[in-house]
N, CA, C and O atoms as a DFTB+ gen file, in Angstrom:
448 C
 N C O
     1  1      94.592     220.763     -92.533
     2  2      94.530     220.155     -93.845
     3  2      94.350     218.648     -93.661
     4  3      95.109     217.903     -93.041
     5  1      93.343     218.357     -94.230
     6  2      93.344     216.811     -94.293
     7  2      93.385     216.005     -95.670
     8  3      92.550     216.140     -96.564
     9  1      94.725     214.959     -95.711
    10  2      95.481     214.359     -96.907
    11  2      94.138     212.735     -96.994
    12  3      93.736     212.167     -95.978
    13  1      93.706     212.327     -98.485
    14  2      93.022     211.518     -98.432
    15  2      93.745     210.364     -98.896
    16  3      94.420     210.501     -99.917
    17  1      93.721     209.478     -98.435
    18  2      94.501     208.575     -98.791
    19  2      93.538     207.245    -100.237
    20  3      92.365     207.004     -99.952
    21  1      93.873     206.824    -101.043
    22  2      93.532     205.899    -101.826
    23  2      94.029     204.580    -102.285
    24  3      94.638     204.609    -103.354
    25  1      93.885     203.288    -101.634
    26  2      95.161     202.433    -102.643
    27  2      94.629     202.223    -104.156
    28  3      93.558     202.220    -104.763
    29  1      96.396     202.001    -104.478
    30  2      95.621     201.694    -105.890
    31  2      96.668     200.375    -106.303
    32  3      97.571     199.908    -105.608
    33  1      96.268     199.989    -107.539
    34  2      96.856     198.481    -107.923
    35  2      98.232     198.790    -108.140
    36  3      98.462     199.998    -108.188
    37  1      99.421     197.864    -108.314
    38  2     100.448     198.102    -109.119
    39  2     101.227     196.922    -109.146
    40  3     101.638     196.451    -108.086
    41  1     101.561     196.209    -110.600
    42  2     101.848     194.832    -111.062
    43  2     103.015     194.732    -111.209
    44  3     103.558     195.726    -111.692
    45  1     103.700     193.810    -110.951
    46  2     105.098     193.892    -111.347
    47  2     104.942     192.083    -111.729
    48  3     104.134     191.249    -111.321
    49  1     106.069     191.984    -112.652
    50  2     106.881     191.079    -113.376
    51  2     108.311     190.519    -112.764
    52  3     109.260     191.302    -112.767
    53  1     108.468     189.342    -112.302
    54  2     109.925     189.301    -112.365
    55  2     110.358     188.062    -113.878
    56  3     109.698     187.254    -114.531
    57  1     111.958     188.573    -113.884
    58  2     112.049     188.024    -115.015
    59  2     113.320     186.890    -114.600
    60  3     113.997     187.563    -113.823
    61  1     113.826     185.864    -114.683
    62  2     114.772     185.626    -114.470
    63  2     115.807     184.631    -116.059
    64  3     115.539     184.302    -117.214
    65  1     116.655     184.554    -115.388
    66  2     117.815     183.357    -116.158
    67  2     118.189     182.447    -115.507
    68  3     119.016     182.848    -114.688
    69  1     117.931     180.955    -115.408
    70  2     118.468     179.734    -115.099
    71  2     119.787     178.935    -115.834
    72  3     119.720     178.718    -117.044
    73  1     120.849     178.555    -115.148
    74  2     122.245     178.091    -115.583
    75  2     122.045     176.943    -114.847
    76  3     122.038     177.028    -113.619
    77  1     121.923     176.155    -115.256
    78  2     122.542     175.098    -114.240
    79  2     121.382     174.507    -112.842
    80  3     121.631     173.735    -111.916
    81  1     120.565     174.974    -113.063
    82  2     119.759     174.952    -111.911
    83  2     119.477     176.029    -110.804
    84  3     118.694     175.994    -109.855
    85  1     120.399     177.044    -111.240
    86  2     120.179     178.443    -110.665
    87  2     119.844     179.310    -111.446
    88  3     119.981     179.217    -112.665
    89  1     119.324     180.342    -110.804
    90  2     118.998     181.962    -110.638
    91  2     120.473     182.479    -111.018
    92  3     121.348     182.148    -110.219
    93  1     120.895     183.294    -112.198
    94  2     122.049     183.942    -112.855
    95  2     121.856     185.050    -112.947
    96  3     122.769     185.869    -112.841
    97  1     120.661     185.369    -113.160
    98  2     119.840     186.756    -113.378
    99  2     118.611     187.407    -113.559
   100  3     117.729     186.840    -114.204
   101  1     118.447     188.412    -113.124
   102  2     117.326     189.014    -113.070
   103  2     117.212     189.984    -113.021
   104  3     118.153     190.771    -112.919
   105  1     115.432     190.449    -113.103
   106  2     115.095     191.869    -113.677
   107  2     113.342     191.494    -112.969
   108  3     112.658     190.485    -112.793
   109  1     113.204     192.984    -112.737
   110  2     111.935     193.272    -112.219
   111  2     111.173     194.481    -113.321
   112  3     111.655     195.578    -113.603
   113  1     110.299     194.100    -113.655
   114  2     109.427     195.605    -114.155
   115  2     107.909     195.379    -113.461
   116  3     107.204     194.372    -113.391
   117  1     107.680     196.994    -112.896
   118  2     107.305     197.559    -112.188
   119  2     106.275     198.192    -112.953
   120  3     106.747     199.229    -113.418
   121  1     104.401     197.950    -113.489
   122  2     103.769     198.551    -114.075
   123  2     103.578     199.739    -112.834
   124  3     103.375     199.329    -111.691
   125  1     103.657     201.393    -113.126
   126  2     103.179     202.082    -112.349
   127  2     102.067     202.952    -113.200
   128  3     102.091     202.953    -114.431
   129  1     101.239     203.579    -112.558
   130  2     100.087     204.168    -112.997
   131  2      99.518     205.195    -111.993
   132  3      99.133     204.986    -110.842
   133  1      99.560     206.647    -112.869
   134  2      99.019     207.663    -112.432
   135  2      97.762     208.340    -112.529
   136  3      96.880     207.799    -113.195
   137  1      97.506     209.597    -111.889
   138  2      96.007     210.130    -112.573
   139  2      96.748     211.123    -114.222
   140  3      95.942     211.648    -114.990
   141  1      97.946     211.194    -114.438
   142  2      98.216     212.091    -115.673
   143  2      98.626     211.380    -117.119
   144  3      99.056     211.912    -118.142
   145  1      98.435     210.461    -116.930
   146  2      98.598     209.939    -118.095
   147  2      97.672     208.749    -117.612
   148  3      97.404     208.416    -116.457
   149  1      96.982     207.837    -119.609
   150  2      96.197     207.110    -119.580
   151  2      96.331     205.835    -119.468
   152  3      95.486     205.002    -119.140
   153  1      97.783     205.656    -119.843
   154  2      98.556     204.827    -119.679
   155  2      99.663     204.369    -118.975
   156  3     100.490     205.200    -118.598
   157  1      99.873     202.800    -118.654
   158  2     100.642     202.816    -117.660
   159  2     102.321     203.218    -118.036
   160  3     102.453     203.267    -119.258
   161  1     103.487     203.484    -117.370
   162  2     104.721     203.127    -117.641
   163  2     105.382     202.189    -117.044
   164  3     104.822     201.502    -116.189
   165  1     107.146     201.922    -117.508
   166  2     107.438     200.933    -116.518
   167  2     108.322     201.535    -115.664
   168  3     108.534     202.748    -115.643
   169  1     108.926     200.590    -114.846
   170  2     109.841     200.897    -114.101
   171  2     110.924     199.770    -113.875
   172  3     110.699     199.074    -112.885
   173  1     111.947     199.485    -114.531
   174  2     112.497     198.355    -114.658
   175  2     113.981     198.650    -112.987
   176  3     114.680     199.599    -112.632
   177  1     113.766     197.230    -112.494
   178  2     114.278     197.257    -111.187
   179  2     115.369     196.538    -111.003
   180  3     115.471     195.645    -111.843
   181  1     116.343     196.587    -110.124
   182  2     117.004     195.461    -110.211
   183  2     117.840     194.614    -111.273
   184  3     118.355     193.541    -110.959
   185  1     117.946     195.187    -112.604
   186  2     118.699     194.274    -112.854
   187  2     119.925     193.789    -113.048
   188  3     120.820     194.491    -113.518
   189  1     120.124     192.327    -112.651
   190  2     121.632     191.828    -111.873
   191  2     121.691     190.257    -112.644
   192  3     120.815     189.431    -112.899
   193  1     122.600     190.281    -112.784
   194  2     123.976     189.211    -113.627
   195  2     124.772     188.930    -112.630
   196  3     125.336     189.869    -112.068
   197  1     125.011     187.494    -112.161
   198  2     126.001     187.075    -111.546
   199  2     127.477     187.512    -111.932
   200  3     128.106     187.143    -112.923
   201  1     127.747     188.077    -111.278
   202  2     129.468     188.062    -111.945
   203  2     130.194     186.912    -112.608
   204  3     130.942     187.348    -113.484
   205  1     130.244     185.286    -112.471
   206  2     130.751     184.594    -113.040
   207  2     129.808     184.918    -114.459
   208  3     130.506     185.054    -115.463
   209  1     128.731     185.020    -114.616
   210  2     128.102     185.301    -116.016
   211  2     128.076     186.354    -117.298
   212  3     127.695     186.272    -118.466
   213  1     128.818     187.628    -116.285
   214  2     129.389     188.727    -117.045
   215  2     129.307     188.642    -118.510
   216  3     129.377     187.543    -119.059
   217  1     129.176     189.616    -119.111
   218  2     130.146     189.652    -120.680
   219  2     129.337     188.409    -121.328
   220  3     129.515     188.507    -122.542
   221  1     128.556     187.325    -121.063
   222  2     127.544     186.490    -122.426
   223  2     126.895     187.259    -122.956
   224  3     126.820     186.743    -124.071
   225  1     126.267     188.264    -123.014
   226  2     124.876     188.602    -123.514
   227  2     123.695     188.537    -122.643
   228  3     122.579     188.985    -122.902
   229  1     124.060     187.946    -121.616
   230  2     122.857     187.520    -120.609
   231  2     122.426     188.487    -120.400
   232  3     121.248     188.507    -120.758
   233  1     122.856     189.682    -119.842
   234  2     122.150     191.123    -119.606
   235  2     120.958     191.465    -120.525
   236  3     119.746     191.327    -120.360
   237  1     121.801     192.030    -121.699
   238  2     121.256     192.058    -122.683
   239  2     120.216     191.841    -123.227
   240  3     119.520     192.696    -123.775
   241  1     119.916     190.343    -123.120
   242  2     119.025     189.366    -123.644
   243  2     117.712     189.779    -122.649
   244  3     116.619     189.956    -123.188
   245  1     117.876     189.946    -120.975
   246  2     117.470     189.963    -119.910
   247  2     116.494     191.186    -120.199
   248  3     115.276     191.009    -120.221
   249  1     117.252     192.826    -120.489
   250  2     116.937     193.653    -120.871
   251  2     115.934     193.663    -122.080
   252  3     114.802     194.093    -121.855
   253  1     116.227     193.256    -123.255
   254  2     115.480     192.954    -124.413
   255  2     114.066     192.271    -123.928
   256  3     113.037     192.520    -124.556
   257  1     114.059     191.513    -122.936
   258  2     113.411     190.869    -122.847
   259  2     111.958     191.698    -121.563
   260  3     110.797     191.351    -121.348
   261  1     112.739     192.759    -121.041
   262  2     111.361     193.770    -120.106
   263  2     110.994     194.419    -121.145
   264  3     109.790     194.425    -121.405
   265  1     112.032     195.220    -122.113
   266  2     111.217     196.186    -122.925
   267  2     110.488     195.896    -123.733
   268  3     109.503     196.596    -123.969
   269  1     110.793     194.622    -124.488
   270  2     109.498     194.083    -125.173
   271  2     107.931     193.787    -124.491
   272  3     106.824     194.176    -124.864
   273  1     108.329     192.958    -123.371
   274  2     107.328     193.164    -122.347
   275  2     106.573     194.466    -122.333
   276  3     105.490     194.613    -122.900
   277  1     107.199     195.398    -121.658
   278  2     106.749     196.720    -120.989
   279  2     106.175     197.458    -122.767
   280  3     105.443     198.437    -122.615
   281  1     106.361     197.193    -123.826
   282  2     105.759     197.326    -125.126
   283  2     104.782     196.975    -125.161
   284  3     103.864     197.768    -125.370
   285  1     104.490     195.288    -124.923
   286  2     103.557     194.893    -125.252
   287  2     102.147     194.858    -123.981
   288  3     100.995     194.475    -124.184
   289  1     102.624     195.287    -122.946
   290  2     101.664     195.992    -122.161
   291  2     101.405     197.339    -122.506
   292  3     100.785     198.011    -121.680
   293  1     101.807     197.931    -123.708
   294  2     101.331     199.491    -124.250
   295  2     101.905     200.410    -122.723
   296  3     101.194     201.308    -122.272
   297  1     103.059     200.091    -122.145
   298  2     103.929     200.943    -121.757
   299  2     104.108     202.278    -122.113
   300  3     104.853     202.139    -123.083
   301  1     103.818     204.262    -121.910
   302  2     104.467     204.677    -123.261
   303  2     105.926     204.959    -122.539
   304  3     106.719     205.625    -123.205
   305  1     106.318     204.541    -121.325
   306  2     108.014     205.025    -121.052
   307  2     108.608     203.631    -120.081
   308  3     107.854     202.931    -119.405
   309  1     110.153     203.417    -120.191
   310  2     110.105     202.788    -119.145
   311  2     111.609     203.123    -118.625
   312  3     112.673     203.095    -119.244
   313  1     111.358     203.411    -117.432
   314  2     112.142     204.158    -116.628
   315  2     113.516     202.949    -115.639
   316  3     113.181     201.989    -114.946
   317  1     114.847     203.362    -115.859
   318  2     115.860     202.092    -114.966
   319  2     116.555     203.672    -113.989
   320  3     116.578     204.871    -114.265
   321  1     116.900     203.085    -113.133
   322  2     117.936     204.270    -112.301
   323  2     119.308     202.886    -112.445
   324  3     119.324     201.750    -112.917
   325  1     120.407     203.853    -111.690
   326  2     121.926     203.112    -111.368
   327  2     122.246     204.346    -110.411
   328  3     121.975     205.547    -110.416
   329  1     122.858     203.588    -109.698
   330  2     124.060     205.086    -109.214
   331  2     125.012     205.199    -110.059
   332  3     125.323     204.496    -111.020
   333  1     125.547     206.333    -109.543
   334  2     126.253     207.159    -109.822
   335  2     127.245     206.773    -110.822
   336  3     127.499     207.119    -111.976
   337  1     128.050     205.352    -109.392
   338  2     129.528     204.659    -109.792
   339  2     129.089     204.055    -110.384
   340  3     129.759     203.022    -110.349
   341  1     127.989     203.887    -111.269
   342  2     128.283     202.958    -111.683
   343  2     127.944     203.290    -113.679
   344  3     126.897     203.375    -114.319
   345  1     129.412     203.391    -114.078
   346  2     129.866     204.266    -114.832
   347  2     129.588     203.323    -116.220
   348  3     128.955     203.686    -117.212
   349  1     130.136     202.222    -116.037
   350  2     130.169     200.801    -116.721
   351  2     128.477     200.288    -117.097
   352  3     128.119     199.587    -118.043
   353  1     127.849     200.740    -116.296
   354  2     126.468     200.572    -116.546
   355  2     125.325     201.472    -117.457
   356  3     124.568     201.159    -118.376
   357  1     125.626     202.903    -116.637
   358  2     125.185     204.004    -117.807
   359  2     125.326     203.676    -119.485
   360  3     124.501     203.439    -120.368
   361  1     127.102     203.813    -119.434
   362  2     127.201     203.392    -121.019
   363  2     126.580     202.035    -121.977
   364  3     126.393     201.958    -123.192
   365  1     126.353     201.018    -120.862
   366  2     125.615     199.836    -121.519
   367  2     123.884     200.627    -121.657
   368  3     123.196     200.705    -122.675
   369  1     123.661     200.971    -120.696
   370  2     121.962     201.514    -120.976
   371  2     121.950     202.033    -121.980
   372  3     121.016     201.795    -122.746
   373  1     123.128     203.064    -122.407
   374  2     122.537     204.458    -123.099
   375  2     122.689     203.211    -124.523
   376  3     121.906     203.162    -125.472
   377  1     123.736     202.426    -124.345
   378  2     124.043     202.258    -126.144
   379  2     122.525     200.573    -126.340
   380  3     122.338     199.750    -127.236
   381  1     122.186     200.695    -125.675
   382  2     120.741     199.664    -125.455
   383  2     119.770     200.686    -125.613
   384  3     118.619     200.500    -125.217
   385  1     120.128     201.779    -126.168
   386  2     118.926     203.015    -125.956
   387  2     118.118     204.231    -125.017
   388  3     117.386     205.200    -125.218
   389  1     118.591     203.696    -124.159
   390  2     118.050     204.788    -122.765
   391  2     119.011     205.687    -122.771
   392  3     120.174     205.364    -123.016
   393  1     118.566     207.204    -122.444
   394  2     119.012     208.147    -122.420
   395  2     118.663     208.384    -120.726
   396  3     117.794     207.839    -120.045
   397  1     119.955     209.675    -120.238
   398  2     119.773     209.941    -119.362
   399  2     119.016     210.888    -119.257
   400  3     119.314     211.801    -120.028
   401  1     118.212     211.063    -118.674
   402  2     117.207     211.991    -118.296
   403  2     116.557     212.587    -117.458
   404  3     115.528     213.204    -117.737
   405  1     117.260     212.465    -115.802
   406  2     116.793     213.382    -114.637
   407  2     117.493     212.482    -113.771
   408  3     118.313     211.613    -114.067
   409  1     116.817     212.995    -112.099
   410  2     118.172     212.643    -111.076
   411  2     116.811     212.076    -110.296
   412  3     115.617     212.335    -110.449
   413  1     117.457     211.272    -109.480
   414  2     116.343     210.110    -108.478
   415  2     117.548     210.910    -107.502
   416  3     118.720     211.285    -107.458
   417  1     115.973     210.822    -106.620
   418  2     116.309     211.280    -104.756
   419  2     115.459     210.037    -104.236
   420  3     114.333     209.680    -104.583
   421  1     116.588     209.322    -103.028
   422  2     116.095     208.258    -102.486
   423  2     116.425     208.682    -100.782
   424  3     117.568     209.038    -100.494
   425  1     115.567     208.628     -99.925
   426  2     115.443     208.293     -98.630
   427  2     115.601     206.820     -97.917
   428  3     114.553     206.178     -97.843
   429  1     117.072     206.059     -97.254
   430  2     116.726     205.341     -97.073
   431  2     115.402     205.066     -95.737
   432  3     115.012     206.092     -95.181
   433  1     114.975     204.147     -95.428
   434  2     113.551     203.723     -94.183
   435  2     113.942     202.828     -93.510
   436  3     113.328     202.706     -92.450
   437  1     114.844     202.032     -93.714
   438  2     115.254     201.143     -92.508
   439  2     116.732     200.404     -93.145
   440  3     117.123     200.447     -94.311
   441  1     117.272     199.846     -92.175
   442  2     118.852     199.490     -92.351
   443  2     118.446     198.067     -92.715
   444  3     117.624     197.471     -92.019
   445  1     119.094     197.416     -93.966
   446  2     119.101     195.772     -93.695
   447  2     120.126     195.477     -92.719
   448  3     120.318     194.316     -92.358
């Protein structure tokens, strides 16, 4: 059997929050694109809040701020994972709107 290989494009966004002269937070979305649909979706990555920044809204705002994005690139889904533990997080997604909806299998490829 011989597998054909093709590259293809794929764009990503980073988003951040500045305090002070730093990086507080951030978020990645990930345009991905298949042969089954015509359109792209997202894939929102990474996103992280300093712990001293907790609890402002910063998340929030951070969040609000891919899905409008990933909208206005005519997105039609956009997809976040978390583990497991992280219990505190689910419930912020779901009540921001995301529903849970299937299980991610990850292989790690190399150790940092």
């Amino acid at each position: 059997m011989e597998i054909d290989r093709e590259k293809i494009k794929t764009e990503g966004i980073k988003f951040t929050v500045e305090k002070d002269g730093n990086v507080v937070a951030y978020a990645y979305l990930y345009l991905m694109y298949n042969d089954s649909r015509q359109k792209s979706y997202g894939y929102l990555a990474d996103l992280f809040v300093d712990e001293k920044y907790r609890g402002q809204g910063i998340g929030s705002q951070l969040l609000k701020a891919v899905v409008e994005e990933a909208k206005a690139l005519n997105c039609y889904k956009l997809v976040g994972t978390s583990r497991y533990s992280n219990t505190e997080v689910h419930k912020w997604y779901e009540k921001t709107g995301f529903e849970e909806y299937g299980k991610e299998f990850r292989m790690d490829l190399t150790k940092l």
